[in-house]
N, C-alpha and C positions, 0 to 999 in steps of 0.2 A: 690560325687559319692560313693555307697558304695563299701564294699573291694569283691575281688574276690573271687568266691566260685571254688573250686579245683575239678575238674575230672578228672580219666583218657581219659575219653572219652565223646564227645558231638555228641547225633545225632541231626540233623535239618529234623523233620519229623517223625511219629510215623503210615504212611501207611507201607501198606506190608515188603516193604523193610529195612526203618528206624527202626519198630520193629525188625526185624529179626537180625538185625546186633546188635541192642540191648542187646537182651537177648542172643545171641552167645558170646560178651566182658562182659558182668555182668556172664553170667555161667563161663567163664574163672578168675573169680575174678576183672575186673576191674568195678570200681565205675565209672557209666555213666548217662548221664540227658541227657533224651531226649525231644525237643521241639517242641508243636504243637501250629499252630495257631487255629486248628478248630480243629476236634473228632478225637481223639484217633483212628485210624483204617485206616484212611486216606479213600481216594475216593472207593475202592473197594468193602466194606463192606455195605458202608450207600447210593451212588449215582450210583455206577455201574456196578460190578461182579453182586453182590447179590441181589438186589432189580430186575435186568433185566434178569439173567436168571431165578428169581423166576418170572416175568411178563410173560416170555417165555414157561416155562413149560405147562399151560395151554393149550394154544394155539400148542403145539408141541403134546400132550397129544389127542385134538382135532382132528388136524387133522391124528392123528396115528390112531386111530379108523374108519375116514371115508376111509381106503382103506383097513382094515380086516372084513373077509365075516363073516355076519352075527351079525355083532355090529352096533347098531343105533350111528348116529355124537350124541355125549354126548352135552349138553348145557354147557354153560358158564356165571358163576353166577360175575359179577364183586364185588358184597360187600366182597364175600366169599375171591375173589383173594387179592381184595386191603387188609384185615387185614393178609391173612397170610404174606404179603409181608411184610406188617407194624413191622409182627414180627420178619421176618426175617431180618429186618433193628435195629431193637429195637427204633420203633419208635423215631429213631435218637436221642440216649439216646447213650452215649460213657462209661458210667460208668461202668459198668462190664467189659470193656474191659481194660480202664485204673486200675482197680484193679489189674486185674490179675498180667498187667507190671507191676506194683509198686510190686503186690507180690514176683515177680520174682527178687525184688531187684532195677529197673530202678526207679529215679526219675523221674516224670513228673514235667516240665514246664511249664505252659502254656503262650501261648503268640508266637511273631514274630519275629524271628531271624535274626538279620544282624552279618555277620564276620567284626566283629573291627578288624583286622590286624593277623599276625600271632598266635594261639591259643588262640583268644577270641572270642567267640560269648555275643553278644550283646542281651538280652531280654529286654525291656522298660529298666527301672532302674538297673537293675541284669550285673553280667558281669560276665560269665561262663569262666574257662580257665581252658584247657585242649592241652595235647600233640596231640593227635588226634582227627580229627572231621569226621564226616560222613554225607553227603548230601542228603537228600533224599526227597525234595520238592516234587517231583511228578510236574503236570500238571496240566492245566487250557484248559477247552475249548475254541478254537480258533475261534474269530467271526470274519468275514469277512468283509470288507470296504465295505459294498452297500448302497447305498443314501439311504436315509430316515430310515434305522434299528434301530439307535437310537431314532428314533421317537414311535417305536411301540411294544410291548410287546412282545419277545418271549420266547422259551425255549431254555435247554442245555439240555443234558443228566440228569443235578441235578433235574430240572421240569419235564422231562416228565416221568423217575423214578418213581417219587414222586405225580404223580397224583390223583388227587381225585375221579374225574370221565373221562370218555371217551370222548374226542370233537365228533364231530357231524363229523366235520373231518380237516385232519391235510397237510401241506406241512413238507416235511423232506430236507434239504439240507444238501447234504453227501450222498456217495454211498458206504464209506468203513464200513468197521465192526458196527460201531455203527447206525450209517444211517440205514442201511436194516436192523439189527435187530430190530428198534425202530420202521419203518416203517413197518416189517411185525406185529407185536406186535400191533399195532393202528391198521392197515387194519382188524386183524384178530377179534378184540373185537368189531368193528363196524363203525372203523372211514375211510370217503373215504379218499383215501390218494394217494398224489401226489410224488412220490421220484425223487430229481432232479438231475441228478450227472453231472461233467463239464466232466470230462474223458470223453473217447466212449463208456468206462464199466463200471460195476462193483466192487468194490474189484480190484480195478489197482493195487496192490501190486501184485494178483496174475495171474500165468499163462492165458491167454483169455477163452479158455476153460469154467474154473470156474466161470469169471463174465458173460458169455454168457449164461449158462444154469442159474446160479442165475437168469439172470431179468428173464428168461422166466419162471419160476418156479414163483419169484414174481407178474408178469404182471397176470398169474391163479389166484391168490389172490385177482385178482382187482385191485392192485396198478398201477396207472398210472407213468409209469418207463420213464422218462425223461435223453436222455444221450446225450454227447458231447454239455450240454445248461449249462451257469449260471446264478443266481439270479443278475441283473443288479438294479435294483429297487425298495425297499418296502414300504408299505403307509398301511394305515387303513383303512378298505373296513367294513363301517358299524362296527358291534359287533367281525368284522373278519380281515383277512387281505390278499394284493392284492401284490403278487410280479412277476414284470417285469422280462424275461427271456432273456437272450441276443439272444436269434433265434427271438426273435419280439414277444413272444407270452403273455398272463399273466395266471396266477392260483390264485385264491382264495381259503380261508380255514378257518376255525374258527381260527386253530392253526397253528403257527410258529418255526418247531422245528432247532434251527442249529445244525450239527454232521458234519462238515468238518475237524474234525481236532483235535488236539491238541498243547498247547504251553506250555515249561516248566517255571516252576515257579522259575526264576532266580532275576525278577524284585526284586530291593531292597533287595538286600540278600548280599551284600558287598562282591561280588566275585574278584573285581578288587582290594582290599585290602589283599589278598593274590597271587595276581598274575596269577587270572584265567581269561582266555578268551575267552567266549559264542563261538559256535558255529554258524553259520550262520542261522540255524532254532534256534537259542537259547537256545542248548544243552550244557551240561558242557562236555567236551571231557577227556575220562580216557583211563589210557594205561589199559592192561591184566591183569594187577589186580585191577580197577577198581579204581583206583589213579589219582587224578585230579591234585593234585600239593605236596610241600613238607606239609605232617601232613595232608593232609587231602585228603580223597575217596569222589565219590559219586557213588549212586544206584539206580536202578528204572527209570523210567520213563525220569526221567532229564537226564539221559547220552545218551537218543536217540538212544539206543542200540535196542529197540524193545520194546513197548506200553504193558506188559504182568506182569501180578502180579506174575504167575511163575518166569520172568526173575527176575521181582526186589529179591524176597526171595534168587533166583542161587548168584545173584552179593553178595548180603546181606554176603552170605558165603563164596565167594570170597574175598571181603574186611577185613572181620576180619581175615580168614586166613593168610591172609598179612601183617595186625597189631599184628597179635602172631607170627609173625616170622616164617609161615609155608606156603610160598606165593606159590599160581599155578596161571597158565593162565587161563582164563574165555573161554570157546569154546562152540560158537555160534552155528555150524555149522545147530543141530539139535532140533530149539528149536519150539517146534509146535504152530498151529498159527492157531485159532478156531475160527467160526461165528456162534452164538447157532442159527439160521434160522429154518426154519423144510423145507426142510433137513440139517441138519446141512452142514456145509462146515469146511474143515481140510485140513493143508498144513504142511509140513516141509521140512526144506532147501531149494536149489534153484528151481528155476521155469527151462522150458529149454532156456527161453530168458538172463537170470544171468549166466548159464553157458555157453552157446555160445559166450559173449561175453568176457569171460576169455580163449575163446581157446578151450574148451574140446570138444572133439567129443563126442558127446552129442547121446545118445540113450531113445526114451520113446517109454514106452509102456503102457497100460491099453484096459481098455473098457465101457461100461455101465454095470451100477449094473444088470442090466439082465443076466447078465454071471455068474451071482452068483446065484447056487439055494437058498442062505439063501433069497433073493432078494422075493422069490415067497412065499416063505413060512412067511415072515413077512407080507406082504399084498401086495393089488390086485393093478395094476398102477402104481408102484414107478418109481418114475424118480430119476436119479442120475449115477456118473460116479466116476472112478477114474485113478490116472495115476502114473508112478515112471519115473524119472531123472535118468538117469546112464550115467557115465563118460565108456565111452567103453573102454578105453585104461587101466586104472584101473582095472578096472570089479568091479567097486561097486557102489550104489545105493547112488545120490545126492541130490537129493527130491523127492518128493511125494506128492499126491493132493486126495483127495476123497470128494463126494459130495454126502452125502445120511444117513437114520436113522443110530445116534450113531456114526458119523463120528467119535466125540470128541475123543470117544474111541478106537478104530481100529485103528487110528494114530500112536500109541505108537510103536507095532511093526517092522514098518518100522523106526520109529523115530528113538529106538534103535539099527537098525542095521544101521543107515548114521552113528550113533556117535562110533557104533565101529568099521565102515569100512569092513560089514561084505561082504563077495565075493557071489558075484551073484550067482556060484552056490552054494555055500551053503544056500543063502535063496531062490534058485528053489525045495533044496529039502528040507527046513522045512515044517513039516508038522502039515498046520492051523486045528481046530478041524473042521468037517462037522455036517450041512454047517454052516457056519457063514461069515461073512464079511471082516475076516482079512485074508480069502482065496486068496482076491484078489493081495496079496502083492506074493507068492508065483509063483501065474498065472501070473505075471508081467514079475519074474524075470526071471521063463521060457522061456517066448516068447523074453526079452534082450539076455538070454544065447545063445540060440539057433540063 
């Protein structure tokens, strides 16, 4: 065996998170090696932020022009979209990315980490030892037990990313964030498309609301929106394939896409050799500073704290603050939670079903984007809604929903005032610019106050 190579610090993973926490102990002076098994960047950059909301653009771009007077629906060139994408990806080329880290001082390892015991990570031959480690495997998409699946070809997020051309047309199973993005994404380039979801909605994370106008905004696109049904059955149907639905019914498709889910990437990672123990969804469970056992954190996606390459980078900075001796608590309360759809859809903090069932006398209020004149003056027809969560007893604002152009953005507002417990009337009388969108948090907390 050879002898041990000395860190102060080892991350396991080099996505969002694992970088971050990286270059935060290397900029503070510690010597760290961090380990990938696959690109430098981890999932965000090459299979899912980047490659799909650059898929997305187009098509949001689309249909933003068929509801402004006077602008013909633009066409849709797919060679043109797949190389920008390709670029935006870097044709899944990790190299300038691992430069950088290495410039910034991080070793890269390459290869697959198992924890040999207290402060060793294990790469093939190699044996890293360090006082501290950092977690940040990320996630695996979740396939589903259904007979016959292993039998037939489908995709993940990583495939239909990465596509080359447009099926003729597709089934998507999964109804949250990545489901409906992918599915309107195919509907809109040309593929019919089937979306199947087992809930009764939606985006079941969020308020009903939300996933109610979602299909029905979907179903306009053509999507044939499939709810409270699961995939019970899949086989090969010709050049395509044929999946059985538990209501009794089947759907054929050229393509097979799964999006139910996610699963963290714990397998074989010698967690029980420091005394960690999964989670029941197979999360590594951290206290407030993101501490999973004695020497060692984890971040991102594997702590099950919330699926968001924002959250992983927040933890990233939580963790090392607490390996330099400068520990805070990690606060969830306000972290936004975006589906790039056209209209886009935006949430943060509780729904009013999360808070009712903690007790809080629960106040909501909103409307439709019709209450807003930015609503008219952006184009003709727009569907979409929004809403704020208030704790009455309080007097301040505990979530908030919106559904309509630029959600992604407008979020924020509200977002920062749940995190700083800002009092209702104080955000009744800040005053949004006219018109725009972020009107509608003011108009909220009016009609709460009142």
């Amino acid at each position: 065996m050879s002898a041990e190579e000395r860190f102060d610090a080892v991350v396991v993973g080099a996505g969002p998170g694992g970088k971050h926490a990286a270059r935060g102990l290397t900029k503070a002076g510690q010597k760290v090696a961090v380990v990938e098994a696959e690109l430098v960047g981890g999932e965000c950059p090459f299979w899912a932020c980047m490659p799909s909301k650059t898929l997305l653009r187009p098509i949001e771009a689309q249909g933003e022009a068929a509801h402004v007077a006077g602008l013909d629906r633009p066409a849709l060139h797919w060679d043109e979209v797949a190389r920008y994408r390709d670029y935006m990806v870097s044709d899944h080329d990790d190299t300038a990315k691992a430069e950088k880290l290495a410039e910034a001082g991080v070793e890269i390892v390459r290869g697959r980490a198992r924890l040999d015991g207290p402060n060793r990570v294990a790469v093939g031959e190699r044996t890293l030892r360090a006082d501290r480690i950092v977690l940040a495997p990320g996630t695996t998409s979740a396939i589903p037990p259904i007979e016959g699946l292993d039998g037939i070809g489908y995709w993940t997020n990583r495939e239909a990313t990465a596509l080359e051309a447009v099926p003729e047309s597709a089934i998507v199973l999964g109804g949250g964030p990545v489901g409906v993005e992918l599915a309107q994404m195919l509907a809109r380039f040309g593929a019919r498309t089937t979306l199947v979801e087992a809930a009764p909605r939606l985006l079941a994370r969020e308020t009903a609301p939300v996933g109610d106008l979602l299909a029905e905004l979907l179903a306009d696109d053509g999507i044939d929106v499939r709810l409270g049904t699961k995939a019970s059955q899949a086989e090969a149907a010709g050049a395509g394939v044929r999946v059985h639905l538990a209501a009794g019914d089947a759907v054929e498709a050229e393509r097979l896409v799964i999006a139910v889910g996610r699963r963290p990437r714990t397998e074989g990672l010698g967690l029980e050799s420091v005394g960690i123990a999964v989670a029941d969804d197979g999360s590594i469970p951290v206290d407030a500073h993101c501490r999973a056992a004695a020497g060692v954190w984890a971040v991102g996606d594997v702590t099950g704290v919330a699926p968001f390459t924002h959250v992983a980078s927040y933890q990233a900075r939580i963790a090392v603050d607490a390996i330099l001796g400068r520990p805070r608590e990690a606060d969830y309360r306000a972290v936004p939670r975006v589906v790039f759809t056209d209209p886009e859809v935006a949430a943060v903090g509780e729904t009013p079903e999360q808070a009712r069932e903690r007790g809080v006398d629960v106040g909501v209020a909103g409307g439709s984007l019709s209450d807003l004149d930015r609503t008219q003056t952006y184009g003709r027809e727009l569907q979409g809604a929004y809403g704020v969560v208030a704790d009455r007893g309080a007097g301040i604002a505990l979530g908030a929903w919106a559904v309509g152009p630029l959600a992604s953005e407008w979020i924020h507002p509200i977002a920062l005032a749940i995190l700083v417990r800002t009092p209702l009337g104080v955000l009744s009388e800040s005053m949004a610019q006219f018109p725009s969108f972020a009107e509608a948090w003011p108009m909220a907390a009016r009609e709460l106050s009142a």
